[in-house]
N, C-alpha and C positions, 0 to 999 in steps of 0.2 A: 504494500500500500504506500507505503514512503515513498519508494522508487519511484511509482504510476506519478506521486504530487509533485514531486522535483524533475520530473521531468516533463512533465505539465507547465512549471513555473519557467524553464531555462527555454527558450525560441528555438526552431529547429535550428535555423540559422547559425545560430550559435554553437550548435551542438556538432555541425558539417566541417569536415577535414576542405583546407583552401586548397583549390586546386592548383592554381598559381601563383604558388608564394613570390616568387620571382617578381611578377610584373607588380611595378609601382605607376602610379598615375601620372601622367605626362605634366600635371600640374606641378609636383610635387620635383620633378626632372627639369625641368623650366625654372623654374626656382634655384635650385642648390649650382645650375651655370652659371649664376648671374649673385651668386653668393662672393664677396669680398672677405678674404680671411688675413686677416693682418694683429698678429700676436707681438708686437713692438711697440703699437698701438695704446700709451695709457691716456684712459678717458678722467677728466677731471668731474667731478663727483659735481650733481649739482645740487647747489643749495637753493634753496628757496627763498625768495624776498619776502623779510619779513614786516609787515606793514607797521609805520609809526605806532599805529594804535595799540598795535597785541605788543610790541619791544616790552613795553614793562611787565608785561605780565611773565614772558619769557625769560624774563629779568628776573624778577619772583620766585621763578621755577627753578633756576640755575641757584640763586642763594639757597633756596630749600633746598638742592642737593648736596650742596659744598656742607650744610648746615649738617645733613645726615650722614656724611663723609666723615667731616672730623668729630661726630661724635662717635661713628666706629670708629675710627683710629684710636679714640680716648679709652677704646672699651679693650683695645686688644694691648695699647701701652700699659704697660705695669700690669700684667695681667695675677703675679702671681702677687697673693696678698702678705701685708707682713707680718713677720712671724714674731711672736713673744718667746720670750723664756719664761721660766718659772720666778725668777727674781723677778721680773715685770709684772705675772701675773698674780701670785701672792697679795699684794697690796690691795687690789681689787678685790680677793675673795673675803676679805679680811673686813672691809668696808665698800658695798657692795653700792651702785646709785641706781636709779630708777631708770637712770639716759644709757645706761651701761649695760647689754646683755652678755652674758657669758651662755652660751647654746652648745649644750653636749650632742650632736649628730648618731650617738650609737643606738640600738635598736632598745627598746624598753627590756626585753630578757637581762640584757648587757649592763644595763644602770642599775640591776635591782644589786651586784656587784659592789653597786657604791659611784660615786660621783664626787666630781670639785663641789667644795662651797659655792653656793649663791647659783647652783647652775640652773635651765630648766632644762628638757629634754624635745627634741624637735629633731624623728629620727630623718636619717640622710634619705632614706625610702619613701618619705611624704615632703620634703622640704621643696621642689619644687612647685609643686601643687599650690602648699599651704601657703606660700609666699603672697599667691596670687588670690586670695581670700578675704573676704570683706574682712573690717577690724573686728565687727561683732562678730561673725563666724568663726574667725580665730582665736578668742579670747574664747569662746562655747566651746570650742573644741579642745580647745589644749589648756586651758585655765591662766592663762596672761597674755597682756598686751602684745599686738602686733608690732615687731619694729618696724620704726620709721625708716624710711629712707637713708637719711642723713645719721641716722643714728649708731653709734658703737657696738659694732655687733663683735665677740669674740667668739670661733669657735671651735672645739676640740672632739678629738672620738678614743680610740685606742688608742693609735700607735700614731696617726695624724695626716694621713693620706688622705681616708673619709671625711677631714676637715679641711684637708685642700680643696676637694671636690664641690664643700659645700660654701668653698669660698666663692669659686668659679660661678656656682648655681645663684649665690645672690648677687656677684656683679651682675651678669647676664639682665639679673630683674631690676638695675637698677640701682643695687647697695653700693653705698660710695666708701663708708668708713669699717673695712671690712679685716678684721685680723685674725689669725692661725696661731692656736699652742701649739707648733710643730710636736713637741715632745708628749702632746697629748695625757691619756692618764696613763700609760706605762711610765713616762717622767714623775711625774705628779706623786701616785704613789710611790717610786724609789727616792724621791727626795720627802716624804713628808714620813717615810717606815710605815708605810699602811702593805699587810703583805698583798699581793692583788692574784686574783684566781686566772 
């Protein structure tokens, strides 16, 4: 039944072997005589006059490039964020501020382990998602304020790799003030004598 339909739908025409493939149409022969081929030949591109009235808008559109230009370039310079020590970051955990996040990236199994002072937890597996999240929906979900933008984010996981990562994932969105405890909590506990599992 298949068959009988597609071959119903396809023209016989179509379906018939050419008998002479050979012959081309004298139009088509008439043509390619009278064809000029010249490969030394370079054509100059043409541009288009553009009329007084749109210039500024095309003006407009060129700044908004150049605008979106060097804000990539701003995103890929200094890409990797900087890193704290333990001497750095002790101080902070010690007296912690409101404008200051310290964000452990490891998985909630991982934090029941133990964690830095003053951390909260915001694992590397939701972090780009959650970034993107109303403030109310974020503060419901996870039980504290959204950071800001502009605001001190620090943050750490094990060993500090997963807080390079989630270095990268907050610039991308936009975090400007972004820092890494390279040394993470394997540092952490070997300098504070906590034994760590």
């Amino acid at each position: 039944m298949l068959r009988s339909l597609v071959s119903r739908a396809i023209p016989r025409s179509a379906t018939r072997p050419v008998a002479h493939a050979s012959v081309v149409p004298c139009q088509v022969l008439t043509a390619a005589k009278h064809a000029r081929y010249n490969s030394t030949k370079v054509e100059e591109p043409v541009t288009p006059e553009i009329p007084a009235a749109e210039e500024p808008k095309a003006e407009k559109q060129r700044d908004r490039r150049k605008e979106w230009l060097r804000r990539q370039d701003d995103l890929q310079r200094d890409w990797d964020a900087k890193e704290l020590t333990y001497e750095e970051l002790k101080p902070r955990t010690e007296q912690p501020t409101p404008d200051k996040y310290l964000i452990d990236v490891r998985e909630p199994d991982e934090v029941l382990q133990g964690s830095i002072p003053s951390a909260v937890n915001l694992p590397l597996s939701v972090l780009a998602n959650s970034l993107h999240l109303h403030h109310e929906k974020f503060k419901v979900r996870f039980g504290w304020e959204k950071p800001r933008k502009d605001q001190e984010i620090v943050f750490y996981c094990r060993s500090g790799k997963r807080s390079a990562s989630a270095c990268d994932i907050a610039k991308r969105n936009g975090y400007t003030n972004i820092l890494n405890y390279k040394g993470s909590w394997l540092d952490w506990t070997a300098r504070e004598g906590i034994k760590s599992s």
